[in-house]
LUMVO-703845 format. One line per 4 residues: number of its first residue (from 1); their letters; for each residue x, y, z of N, C-alpha, C. Coordinates in steps of 0.05 Angstrom, whole numbers, plus 32768, in hexadecimal, padded with zeros to 4 digits. Example, Ala and Ser with C-alpha at 12.3 -4.5 7.8 and 13.67 -1.06 7.14 Angstrom:
# residues 2
1> as> 8108,7F8E,809C,80F6,7FA6,809C,8108,7FBE,809C | 8101,7FD3,808E,8111,7FEB,808F,8102,8001,809D;
# end
This chain:
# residues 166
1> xxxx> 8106,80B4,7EFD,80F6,80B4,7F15,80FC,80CD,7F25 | 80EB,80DE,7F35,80EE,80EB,7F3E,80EE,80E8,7F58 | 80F6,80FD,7F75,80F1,80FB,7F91,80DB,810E,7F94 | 80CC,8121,7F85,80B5,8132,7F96,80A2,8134,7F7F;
5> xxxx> 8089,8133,7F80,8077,8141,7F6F,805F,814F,7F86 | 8050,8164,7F78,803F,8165,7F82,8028,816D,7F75 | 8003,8164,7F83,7FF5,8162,7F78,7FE8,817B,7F89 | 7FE2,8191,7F80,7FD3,81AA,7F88,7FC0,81A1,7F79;
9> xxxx> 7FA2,81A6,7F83,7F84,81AB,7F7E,7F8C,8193,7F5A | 7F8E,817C,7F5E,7F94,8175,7F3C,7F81,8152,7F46 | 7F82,8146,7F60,7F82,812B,7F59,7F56,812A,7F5C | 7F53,814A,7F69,7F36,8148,7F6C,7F20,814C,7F43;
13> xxxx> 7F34,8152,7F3F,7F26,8153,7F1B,7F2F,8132,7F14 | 7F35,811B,7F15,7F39,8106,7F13,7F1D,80F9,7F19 | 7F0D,80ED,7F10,7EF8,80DD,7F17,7F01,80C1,7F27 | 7EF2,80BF,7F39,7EF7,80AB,7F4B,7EFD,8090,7F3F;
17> xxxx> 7EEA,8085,7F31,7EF3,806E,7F1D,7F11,806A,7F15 | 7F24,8085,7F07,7F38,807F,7F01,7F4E,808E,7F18 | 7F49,809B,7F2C,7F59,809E,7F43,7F6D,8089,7F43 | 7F6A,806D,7F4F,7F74,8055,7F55,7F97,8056,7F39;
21> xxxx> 7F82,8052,7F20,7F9D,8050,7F0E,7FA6,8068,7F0B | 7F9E,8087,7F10,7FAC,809A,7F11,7FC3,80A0,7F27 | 7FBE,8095,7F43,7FD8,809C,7F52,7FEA,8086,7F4E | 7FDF,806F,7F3F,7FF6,8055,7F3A,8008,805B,7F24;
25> xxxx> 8001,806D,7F17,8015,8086,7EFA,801F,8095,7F05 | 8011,809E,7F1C,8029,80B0,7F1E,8040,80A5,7F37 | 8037,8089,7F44,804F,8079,7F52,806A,806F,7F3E | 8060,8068,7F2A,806C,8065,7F10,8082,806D,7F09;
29> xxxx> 8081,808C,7F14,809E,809F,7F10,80A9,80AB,7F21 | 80A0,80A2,7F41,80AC,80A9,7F5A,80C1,808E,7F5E | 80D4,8095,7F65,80EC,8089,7F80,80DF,807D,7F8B | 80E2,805F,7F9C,80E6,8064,7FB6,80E4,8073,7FCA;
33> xxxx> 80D7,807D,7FE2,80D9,808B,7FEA,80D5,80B2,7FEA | 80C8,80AF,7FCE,80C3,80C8,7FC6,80A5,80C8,7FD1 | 80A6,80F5,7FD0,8093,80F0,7FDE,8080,8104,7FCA | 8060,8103,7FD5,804E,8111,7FBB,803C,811E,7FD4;
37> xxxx> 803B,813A,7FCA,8030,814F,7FDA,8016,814B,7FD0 | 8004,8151,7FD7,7FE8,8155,7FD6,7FD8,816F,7FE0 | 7FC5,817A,7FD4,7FB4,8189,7FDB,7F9A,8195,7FCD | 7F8B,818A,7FD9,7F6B,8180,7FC9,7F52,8192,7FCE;
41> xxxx> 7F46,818D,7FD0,7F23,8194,7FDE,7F21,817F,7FF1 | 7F17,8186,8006,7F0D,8174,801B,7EF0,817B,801F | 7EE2,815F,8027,7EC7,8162,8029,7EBB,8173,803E | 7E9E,817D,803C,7E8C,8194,804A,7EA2,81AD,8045;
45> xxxx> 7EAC,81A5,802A,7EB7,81C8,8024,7E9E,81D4,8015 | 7E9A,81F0,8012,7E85,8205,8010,7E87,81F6,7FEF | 7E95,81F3,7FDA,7E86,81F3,7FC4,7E7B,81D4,7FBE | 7E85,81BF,7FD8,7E75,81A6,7FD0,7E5A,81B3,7FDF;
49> xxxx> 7E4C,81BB,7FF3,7E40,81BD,7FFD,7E27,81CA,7FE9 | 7E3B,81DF,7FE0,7E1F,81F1,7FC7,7E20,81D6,7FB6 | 7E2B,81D2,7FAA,7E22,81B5,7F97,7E16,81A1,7F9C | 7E15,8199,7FAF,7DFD,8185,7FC4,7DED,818A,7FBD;
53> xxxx> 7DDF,81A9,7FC7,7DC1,81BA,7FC5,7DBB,81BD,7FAA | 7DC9,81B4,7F94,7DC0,81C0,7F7B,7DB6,819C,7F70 | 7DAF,81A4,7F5B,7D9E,818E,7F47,7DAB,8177,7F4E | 7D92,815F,7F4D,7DA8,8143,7F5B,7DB6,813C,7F46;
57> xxxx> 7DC1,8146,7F2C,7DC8,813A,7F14,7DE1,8144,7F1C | 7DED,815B,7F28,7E0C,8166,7F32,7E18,8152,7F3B | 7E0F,8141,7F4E,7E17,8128,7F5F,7E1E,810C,7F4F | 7E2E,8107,7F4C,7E35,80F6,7F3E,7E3E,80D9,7F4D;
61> xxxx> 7E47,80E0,7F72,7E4D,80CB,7F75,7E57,80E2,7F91 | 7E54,80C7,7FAB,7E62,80D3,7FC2,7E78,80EA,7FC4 | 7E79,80F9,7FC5,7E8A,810E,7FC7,7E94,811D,7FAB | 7E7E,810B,7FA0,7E90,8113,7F7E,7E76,8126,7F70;
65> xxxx> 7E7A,8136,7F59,7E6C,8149,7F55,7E76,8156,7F34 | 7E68,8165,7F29,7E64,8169,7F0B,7E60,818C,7F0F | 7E70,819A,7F0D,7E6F,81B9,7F0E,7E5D,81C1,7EF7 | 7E56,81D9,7EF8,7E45,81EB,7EE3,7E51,81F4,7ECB;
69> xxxx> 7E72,81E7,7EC9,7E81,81EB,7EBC,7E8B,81D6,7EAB | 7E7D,81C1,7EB4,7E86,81A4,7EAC,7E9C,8196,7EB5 | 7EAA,819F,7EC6,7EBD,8192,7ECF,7EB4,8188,7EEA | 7EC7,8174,7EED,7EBE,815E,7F05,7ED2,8169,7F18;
73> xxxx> 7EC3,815F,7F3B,7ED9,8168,7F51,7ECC,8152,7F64 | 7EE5,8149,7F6A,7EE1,8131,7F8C,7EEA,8142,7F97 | 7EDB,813F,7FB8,7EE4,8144,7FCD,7EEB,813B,7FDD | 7F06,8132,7FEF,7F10,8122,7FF5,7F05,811F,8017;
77> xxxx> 7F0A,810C,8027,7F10,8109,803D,7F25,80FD,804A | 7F34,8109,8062,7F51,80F4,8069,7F55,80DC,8059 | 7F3E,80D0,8061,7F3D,80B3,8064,7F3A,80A5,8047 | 7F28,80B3,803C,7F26,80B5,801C,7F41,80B8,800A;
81> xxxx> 7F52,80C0,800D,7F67,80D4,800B,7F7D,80B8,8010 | 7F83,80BA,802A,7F8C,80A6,8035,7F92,808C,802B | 7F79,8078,8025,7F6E,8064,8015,7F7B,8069,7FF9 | 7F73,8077,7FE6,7F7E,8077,7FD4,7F99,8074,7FC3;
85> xxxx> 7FA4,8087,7FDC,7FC1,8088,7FD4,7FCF,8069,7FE8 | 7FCC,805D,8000,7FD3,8052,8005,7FCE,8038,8000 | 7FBC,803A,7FEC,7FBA,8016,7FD8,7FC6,8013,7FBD | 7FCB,8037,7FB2,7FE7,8029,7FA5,8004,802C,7FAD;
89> xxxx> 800D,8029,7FC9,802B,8022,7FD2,802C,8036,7FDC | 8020,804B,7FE6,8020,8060,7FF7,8028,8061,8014 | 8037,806B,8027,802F,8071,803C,802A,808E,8048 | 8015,8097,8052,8011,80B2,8059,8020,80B9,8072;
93> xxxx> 8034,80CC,806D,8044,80E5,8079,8031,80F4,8092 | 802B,8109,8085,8019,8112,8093,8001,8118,8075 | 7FE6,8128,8091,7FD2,8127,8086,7FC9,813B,809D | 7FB5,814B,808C,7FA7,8162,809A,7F87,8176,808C;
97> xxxx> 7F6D,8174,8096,7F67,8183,808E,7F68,81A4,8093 | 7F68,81A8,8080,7F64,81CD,8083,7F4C,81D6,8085 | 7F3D,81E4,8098,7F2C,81F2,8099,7F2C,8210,809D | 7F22,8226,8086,7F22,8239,808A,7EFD,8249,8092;
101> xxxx> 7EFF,825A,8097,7ED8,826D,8092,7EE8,8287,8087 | 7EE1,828B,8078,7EE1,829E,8056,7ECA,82B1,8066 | 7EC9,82CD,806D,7EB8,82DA,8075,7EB8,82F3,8059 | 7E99,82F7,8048,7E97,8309,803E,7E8B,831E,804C;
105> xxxx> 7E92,8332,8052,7E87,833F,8061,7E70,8358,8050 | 7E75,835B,803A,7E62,836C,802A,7E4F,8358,8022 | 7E4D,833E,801E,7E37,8330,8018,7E29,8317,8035 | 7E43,832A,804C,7E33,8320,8064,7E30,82FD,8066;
109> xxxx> 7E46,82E9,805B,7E46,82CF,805A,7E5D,82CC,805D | 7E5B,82B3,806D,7E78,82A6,8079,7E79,8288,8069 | 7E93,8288,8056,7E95,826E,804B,7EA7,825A,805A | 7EA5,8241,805B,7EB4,8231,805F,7EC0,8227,8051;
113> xxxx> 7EDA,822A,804E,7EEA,8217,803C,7EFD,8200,8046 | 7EF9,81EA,803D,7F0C,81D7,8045,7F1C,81C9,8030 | 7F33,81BC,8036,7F44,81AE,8021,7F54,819A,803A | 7F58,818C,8028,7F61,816E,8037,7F8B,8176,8027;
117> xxxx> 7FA0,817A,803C,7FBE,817E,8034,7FCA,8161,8048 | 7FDB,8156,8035,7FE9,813A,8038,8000,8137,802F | 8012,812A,803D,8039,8121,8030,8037,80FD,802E | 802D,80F9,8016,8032,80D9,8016,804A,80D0,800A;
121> xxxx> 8060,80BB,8013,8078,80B2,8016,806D,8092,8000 | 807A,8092,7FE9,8076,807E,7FD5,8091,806F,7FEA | 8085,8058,7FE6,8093,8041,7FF8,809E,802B,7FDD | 808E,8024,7FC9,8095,8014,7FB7,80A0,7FFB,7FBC;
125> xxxx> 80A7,7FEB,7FA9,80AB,7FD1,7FA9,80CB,7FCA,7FB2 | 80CB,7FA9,7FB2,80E3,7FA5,7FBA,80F6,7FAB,7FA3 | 80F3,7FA3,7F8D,80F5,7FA3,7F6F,8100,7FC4,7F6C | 80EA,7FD8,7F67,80F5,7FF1,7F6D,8118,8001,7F80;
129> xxxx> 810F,7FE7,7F9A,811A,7FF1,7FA1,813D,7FE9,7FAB | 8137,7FD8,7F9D,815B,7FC4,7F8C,8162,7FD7,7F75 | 8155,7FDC,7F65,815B,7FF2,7F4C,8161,800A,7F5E | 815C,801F,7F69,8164,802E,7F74,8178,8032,7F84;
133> xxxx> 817A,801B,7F92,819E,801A,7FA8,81AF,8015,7F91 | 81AB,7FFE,7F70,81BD,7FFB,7F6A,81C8,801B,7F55 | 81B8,802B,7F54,81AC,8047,7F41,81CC,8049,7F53 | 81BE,8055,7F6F,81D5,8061,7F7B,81EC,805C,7F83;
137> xxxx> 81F3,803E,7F86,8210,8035,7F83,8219,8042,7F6A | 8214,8044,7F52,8213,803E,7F37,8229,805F,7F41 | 8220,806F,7F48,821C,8091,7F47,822B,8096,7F60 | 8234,808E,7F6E,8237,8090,7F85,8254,80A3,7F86;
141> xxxx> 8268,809D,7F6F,8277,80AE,7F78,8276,80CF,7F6C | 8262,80CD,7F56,825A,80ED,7F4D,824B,80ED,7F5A | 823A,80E7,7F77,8228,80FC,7F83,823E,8106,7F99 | 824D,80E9,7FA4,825B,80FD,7FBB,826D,8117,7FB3;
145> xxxx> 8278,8115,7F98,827E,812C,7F96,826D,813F,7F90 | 8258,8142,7F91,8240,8158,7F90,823A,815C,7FA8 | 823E,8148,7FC2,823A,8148,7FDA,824D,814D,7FE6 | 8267,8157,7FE1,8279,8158,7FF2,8274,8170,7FFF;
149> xxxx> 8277,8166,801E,8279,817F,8029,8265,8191,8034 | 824B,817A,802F,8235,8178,8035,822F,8175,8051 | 8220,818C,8069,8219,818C,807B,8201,818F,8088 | 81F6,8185,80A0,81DC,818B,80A4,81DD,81B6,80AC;
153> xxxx> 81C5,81B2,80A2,81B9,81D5,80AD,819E,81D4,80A7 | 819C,81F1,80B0,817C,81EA,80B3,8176,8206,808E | 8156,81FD,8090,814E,8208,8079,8134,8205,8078 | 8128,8223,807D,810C,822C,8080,80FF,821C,8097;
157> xxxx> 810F,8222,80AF,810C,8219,80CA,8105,81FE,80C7 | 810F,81E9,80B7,8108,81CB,80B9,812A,81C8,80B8 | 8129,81B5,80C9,8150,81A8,80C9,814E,8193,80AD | 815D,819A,80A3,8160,8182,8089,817D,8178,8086;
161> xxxx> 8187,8161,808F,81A0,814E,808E,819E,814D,8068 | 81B8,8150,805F,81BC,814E,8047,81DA,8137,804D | 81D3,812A,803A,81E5,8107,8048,8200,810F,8039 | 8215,8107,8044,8231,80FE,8032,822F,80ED,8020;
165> xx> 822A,80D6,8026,8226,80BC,801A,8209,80B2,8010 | 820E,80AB,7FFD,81F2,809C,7FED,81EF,807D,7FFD;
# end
């Protein structure tokens, strides 16, 4: 089991249909308490927008869409986003859209780009989470000695407490 994964531009090529059992695979191999980065497409970004305007056959489904390339892309919203991950054992951290305007200035057009960035905290079961305290009793005296001597400081201006004890 791991404590971090993260999903850059990967969970919007997933078709909506199997979304649901895709982030429940990948809860599968998180901790407790681990957490899964995100960062997607968010909706009224410039390339769902050109895909709207094109043939209604691109459109496959609310927010969802069929590139010229054949590959599929959802575009997310908070709340969309949100929902998904927090019906399989999720709770969302934070959450933020990004909005940028892309100015070309030799072709005189200003793009909008948006993407939906999120820290969701796998909470998991009770079950899970009896196997894990007993993981770390189990280990407890080879981590403190990996921990000895272990202090808080800070690191890339975020304070991070690194514990003595498991």
């Amino acid at each position: 089991a791991v404590d971090i994964t993260t999903l850059i531009f990967v969970i919007s090529a997933i078709p909506p249909e199997k979304l649901e059992q895709s982030i429940a695979n990948i809860a599968k191999t998180l901790r407790p308490g681990a957490h899964v980065l995100v960062r997607d497409y968010g909706t009224g970004d410039l390339a769902e927008e050109r895909l709207d305007k094109k043939k209604a056959t691109r459109k496959l489904g609310e927010n969802y869409y069929v590139r010229g390339d054949g590959t599929f892309c959802v575009y997310f919203s908070e709340e969309s986003l949100t929902r998904a991950f927090e019906s399989a054992g999720f709770k969302t951290v934070s959450m933020k859209t990004c909005k940028r305007e892309i100015e070309n200035r030799r072709q005189q057009v200003t793009m909008k780009r948006n993407w939906v960035q999120a820290v969701f905290q796998y909470v998991g079961t009770e079950e899970e989470a009896v196997v894990e305290y007993e993981w770390h009793r189990e280990h407890e005296s080879s981590a403190a000695i990996f921990l000895d001597g272990a202090e808080e400081r800070n690191t890339h201006e975020e304070e991070v407490t690194v514990c003595k004890n498991l």
